[in-house]
Each structure stands twice: as structure tokens, then as C-alpha cells.
FIVO-10623 format. One record per residue (C-alpha): residue number from 0; residue in three letters; z, y, x. Coordinates in steps of 0.2 Angstrom, whole numbers, plus 5000, padded with zeros to 4 digits. Layout:
seq_type_pz_py_px
NUM_ALA_Z_Y_X
...
//
This chain:
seq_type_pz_py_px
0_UNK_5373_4891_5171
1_UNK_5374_4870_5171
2_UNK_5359_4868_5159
3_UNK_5350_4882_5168
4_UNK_5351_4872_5184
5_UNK_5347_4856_5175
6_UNK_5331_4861_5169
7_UNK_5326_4870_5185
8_UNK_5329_4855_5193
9_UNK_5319_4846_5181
10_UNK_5305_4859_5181
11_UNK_5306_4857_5200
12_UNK_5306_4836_5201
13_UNK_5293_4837_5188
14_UNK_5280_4850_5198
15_UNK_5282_4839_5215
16_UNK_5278_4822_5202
17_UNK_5261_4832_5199
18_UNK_5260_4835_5219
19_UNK_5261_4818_5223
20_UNK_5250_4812_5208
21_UNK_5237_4822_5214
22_UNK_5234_4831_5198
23_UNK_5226_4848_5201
24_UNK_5224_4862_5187
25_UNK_5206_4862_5183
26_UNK_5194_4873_5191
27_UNK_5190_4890_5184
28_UNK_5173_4889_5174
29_UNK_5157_4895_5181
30_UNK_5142_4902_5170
31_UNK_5127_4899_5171
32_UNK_5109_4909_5177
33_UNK_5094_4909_5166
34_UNK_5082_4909_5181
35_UNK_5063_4911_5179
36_UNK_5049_4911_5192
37_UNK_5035_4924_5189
38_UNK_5020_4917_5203
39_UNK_5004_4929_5192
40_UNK_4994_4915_5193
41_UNK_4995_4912_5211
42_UNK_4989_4899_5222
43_UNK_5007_4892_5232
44_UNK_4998_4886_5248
45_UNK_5006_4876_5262
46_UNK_5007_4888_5274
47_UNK_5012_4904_5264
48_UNK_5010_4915_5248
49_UNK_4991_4916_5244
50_UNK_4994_4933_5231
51_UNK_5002_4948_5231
52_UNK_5018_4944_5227
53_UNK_5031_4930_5221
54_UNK_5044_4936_5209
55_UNK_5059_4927_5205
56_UNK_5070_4933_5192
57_UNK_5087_4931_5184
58_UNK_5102_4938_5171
59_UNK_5120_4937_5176
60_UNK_5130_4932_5164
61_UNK_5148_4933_5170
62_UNK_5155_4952_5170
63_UNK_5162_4959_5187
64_UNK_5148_4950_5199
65_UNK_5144_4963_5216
66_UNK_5133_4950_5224
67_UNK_5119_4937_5224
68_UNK_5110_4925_5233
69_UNK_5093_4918_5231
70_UNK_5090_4902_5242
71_UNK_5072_4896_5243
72_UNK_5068_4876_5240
73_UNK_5071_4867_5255
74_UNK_5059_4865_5268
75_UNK_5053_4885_5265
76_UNK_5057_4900_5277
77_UNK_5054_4917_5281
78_UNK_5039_4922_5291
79_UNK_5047_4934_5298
80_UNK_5067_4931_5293
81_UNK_5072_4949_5306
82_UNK_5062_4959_5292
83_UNK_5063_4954_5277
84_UNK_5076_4960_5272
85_UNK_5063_4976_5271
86_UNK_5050_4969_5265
87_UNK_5056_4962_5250
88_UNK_5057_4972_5233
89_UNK_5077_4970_5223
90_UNK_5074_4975_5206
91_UNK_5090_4981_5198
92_UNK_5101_4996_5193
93_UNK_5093_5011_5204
94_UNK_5109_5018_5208
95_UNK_5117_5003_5217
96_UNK_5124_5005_5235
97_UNK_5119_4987_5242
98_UNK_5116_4977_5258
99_UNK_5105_4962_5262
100_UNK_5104_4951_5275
101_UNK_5096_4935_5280
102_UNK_5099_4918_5285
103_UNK_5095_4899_5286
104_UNK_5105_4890_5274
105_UNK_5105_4870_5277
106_UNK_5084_4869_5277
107_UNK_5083_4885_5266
108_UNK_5082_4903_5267
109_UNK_5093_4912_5257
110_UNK_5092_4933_5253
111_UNK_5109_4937_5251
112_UNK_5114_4954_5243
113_UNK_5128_4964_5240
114_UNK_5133_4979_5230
115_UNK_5144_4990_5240
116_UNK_5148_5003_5226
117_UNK_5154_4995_5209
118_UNK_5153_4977_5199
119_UNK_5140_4975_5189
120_UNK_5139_4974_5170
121_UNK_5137_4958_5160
122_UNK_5118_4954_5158
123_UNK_5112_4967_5170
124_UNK_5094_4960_5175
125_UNK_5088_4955_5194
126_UNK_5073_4950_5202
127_UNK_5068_4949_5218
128_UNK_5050_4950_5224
129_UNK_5041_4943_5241
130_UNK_5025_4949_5247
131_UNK_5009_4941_5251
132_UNK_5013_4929_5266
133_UNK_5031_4934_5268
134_UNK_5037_4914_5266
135_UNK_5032_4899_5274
136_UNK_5030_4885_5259
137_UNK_5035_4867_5257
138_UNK_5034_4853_5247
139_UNK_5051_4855_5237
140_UNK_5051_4868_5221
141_UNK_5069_4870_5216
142_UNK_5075_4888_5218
143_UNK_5095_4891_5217
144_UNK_5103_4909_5210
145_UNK_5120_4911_5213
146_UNK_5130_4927_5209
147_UNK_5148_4932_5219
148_UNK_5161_4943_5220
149_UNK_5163_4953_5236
150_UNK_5180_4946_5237
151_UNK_5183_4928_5245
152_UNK_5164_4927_5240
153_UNK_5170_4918_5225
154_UNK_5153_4912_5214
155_UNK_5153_4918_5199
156_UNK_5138_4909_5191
157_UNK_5126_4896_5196
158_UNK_5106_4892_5190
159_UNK_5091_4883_5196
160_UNK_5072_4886_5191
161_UNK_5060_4872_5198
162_UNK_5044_4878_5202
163_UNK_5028_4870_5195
164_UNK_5016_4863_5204
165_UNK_5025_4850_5215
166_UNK_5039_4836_5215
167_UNK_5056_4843_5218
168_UNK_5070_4835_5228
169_UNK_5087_4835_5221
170_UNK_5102_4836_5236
171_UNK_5119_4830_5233
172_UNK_5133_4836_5244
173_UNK_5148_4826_5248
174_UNK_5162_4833_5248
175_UNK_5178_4825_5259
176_UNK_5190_4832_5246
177_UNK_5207_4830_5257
178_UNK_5203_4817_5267
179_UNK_5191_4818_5286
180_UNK_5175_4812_5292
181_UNK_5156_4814_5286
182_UNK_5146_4808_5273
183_UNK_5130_4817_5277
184_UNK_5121_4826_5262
185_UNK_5108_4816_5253
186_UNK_5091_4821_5246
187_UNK_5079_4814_5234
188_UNK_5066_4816_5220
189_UNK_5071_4797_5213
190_UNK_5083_4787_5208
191_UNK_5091_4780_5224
192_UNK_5109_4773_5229
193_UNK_5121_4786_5233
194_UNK_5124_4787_5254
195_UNK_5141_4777_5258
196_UNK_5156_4785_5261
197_UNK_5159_4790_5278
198_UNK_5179_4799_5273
199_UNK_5197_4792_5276
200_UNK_5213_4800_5273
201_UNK_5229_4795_5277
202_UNK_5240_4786_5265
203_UNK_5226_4785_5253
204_UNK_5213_4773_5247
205_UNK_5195_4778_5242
206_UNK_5192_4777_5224
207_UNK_5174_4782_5221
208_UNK_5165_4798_5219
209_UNK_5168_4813_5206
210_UNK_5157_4829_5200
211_UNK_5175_4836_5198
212_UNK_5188_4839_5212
213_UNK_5201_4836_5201
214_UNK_5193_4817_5193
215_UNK_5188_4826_5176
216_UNK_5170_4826_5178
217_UNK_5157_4812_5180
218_UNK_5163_4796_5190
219_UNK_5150_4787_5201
220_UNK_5156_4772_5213
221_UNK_5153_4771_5229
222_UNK_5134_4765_5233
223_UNK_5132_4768_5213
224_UNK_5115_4772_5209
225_UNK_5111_4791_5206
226_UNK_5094_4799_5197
227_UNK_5092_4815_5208
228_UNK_5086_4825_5194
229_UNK_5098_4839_5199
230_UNK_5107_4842_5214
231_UNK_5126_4844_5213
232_UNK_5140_4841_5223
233_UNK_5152_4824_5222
234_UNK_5169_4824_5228
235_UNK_5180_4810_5236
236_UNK_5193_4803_5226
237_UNK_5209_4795_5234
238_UNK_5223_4786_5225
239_UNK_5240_4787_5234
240_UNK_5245_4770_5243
241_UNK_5265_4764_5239
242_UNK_5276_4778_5241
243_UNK_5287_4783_5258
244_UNK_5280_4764_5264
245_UNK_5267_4769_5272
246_UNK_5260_4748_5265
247_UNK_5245_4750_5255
248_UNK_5245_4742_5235
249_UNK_5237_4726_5241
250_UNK_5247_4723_5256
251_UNK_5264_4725_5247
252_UNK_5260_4715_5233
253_UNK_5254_4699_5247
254_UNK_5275_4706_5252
255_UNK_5281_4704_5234
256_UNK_5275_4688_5233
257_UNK_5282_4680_5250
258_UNK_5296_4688_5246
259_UNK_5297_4678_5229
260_UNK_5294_4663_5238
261_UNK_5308_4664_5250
262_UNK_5318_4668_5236
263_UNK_5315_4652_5227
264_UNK_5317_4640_5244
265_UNK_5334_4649_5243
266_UNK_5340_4646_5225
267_UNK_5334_4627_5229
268_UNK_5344_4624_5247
269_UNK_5358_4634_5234
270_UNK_5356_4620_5223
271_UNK_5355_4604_5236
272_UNK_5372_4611_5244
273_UNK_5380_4613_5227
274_UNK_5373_4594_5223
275_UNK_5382_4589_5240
276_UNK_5397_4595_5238
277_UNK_5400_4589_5222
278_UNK_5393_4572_5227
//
């Protein structure tokens, strides 16, 4: 009973070491979407759909998926967002039960759907096709497929297509990872320097951007240079300041130090008093 309580203890001290480290399990892997975008050779004017029809199609790859959203390039919309939802034509197992709505995400419209009766299959085939003038059209050209689960909304897997015929912007999110604040998202079609960091958090210093939460992934510095040729999100990294102090790194070492030095003015009047008395 002794050693079982040991090694829980230890199990315990060891878990709240990771806590207060920071260190996160990784994050569940997401697949990716093979998107392609069918225009039959039509004309994409600045003000709508000149053709029949625009097709954007896609495979799922991750088993289990009961929803997706298509979001348009930013800067599109709906002509009419109340009906499209009936206007457009979902390509996918007949049998399906689903639900779509509608909405403005960000600066894009996004077609979200659902399947209401079962999960689909690894693989299963989607498209989605708007009609002649059903969307207002922009500049930008990327399109982003995501597929979900019903439950938590949890996305399941993730792909872009960029559309010819135009240059597309990449956006990178920020994302305050634990601490407060705003950083406002960030959108090019160049290399540019990455917005400042706008986030705090308490008892922690900023140490720079990551594509992971966790710090696994790509680091970036804040102000560093950043290409836009894909849009992804960048979180806030925080290292710990001293521990149950509440005095951050550099301030306690400025403490150290005139510590040090008091600590030698008093092993020298130490020394003067010795020198006196046996004077």
C-alpha cells in the first residue's frame, strides 16, 4: 500500500509538472480534402456566374463525417443568401436525410450541410453546384471544404482549391491561445510581415507565434516575415514567468544580482570588524 501511494503521488506531482509546463497532448490529426473546381469553361465575371452553373467538388477521406461546409473565396456572396439553400444542387448519396443553411462567415459565404440520418462512408463523393447568377464574385479565388461531425461540430478534414483566373489572398488567423486581447486576422497575396501581437496573459511572457497550439509545428517571431501562399492559423505561445513570485525572469535576475552585491558589502564589513578586533 506504501509503494502504491508512492507512485500515485508521483504519477500525480508528475502530471501537475506537465500542467505547469504547458505541455499539451498533441492535437488529433485532421485529413485532408482533394477539392477540384469544375467552371465548364465559364466566364467568372465581377458581378456574378456568367454560365449555367459552378461546381465545386470533393472526396472525404476520414470515415464517420455527417457534415460539410463549402465557404466561398472572401469577398463573394449569395445573391440571394434566404434561397439558396433551394437553389443549389448537393450531389451525394440519394438516400441522405440532410439540412442546409446559409450564412456569412468572416467576408465569405459558406453552404453548410448536414446529414441527419447516418455518417458517411470513407471516400463517399460530394459536389455542390450553384446556378447561373446565384453568387456575387470577387477578386479572391481560394475555396475551403471542411468536413464535421454533428457532434461538437468537430472538423474532420480540411482542403483548399484555388480557382484560376485571378490572384488569391491567403488569411492567417491569430489565435490568443490562453492569453486575452485581439490580434486582428491578416490577409495577403504576398510576402508581408506578420500583424503584431495584440495578446497578454497573466503570469506569462509572449514567446512568438506557432502553427501548432501545443509549439510542435512551425515557429514564426513576432513581426517575422510570412509568404501568404496558404492561409492557416498561428497560435500564441507563452512561457511561464518565475514560479508562485509573480516577478518575471528578467526582473528576478536584476534581484539576484543586487542580492549578490549586498551579499558581498557584507562579507567585506564581516571582514573589516574581524580586522579591528584583532587589531
Amino acid at each position: 500500500m506504501k509503494n502504491f501511494s508512492l507512485k500515485a503521488l508521483g504519477a500525480f506531482i508528475f502530471a501537475a509538472g506537465l500542467a505547469v509546463a504547458g505541455v499539451a497532448a498533441p492535437a488529433s490529426a485532421i485529413g485532408s480534402l482533394a477539392v477540384n473546381i469544375n467552371t465548364s469553361g465559364q466566364t467568372i465575371g465581377s458581378s456574378g456566374l456568367n454560365a449555367s452553373s459552378f461546381n465545386v467538388g470533393f472526396s472525404t477521406v476520414t470515415a464517420g463525417a455527417t457534415g460539410f461546409r463549402v465557404q466561398s473565396p472572401d469577398g463573394w456572396s449569395a445573391a440571394n443568401i434566404g434561397t439558396i439553400c433551394n437553389s443549389i444542387i448537393i450531389n451525394s448519396p440519394n438516400s441522405d436525410a440532410r439540412t442546409c443553411s446559409a450564412y456569412v462567415g468572416g467576408t465569405a459565404l459558406v453552404i453548410a450541410i448536414s446529414n441527419t440520418s447516418s455518417s458517411w462512408a470513407s471516400g463517399v463523393q460530394f459536389s455542390v453546384s450553384f446556378p447561373q447568377n446565384s453568387l456575387n464574385t470577387g477578386t479572391n479565388r481560394t475555396w475551403i471544404v471542411t468536413t464535421t461531425t454533428n457532434s461538437g461540430n468537430t472538423m474532420q478534414d480540411v482542403g483548399t482549391a484555388v480557382l484560376p483566373g485571378g490572384v488569391s489572398n491567403s488569411t492567417v488567423t491569430f489565435d490568443a491561445n490562453g492569453g486575452t486581447g485581439t490580434t486582428a486576422a491578416q490577409t495577403a497575396s504576398t510576402a508581408a510581415s506578420l500583424t503584431a501581437n495584440g495578446y497578454s496573459r497573466t503570469g506569462y511572457n509572449f514567446a512568438g507565434w506557432n502553427t501548432a497550439a501545443n509549439g510542435s509545428g512551425t515557429a514564426y517571431a513576432d513581426g517575422a516575415s510570412y509568404a501568404f501562399s496558404s492561409s492557416t492559423t498561428l497560435y500564441a505561445q507563452w512561457t511561464a514567468t518565475l514560479a508562485n513570485t509573480g516577478i518575471s525572469s528578467s526582473a528576478g535576475i536584476s534581484l539576484l544580482a543586487g542580492g549578490l552585491s549586498l551579499a558581498l558589502v557584507g562579507v567585506e564589513m564581516n571582514m573589516i570588524a574581524r580586522r579591528k578586533r584583532s587589531n
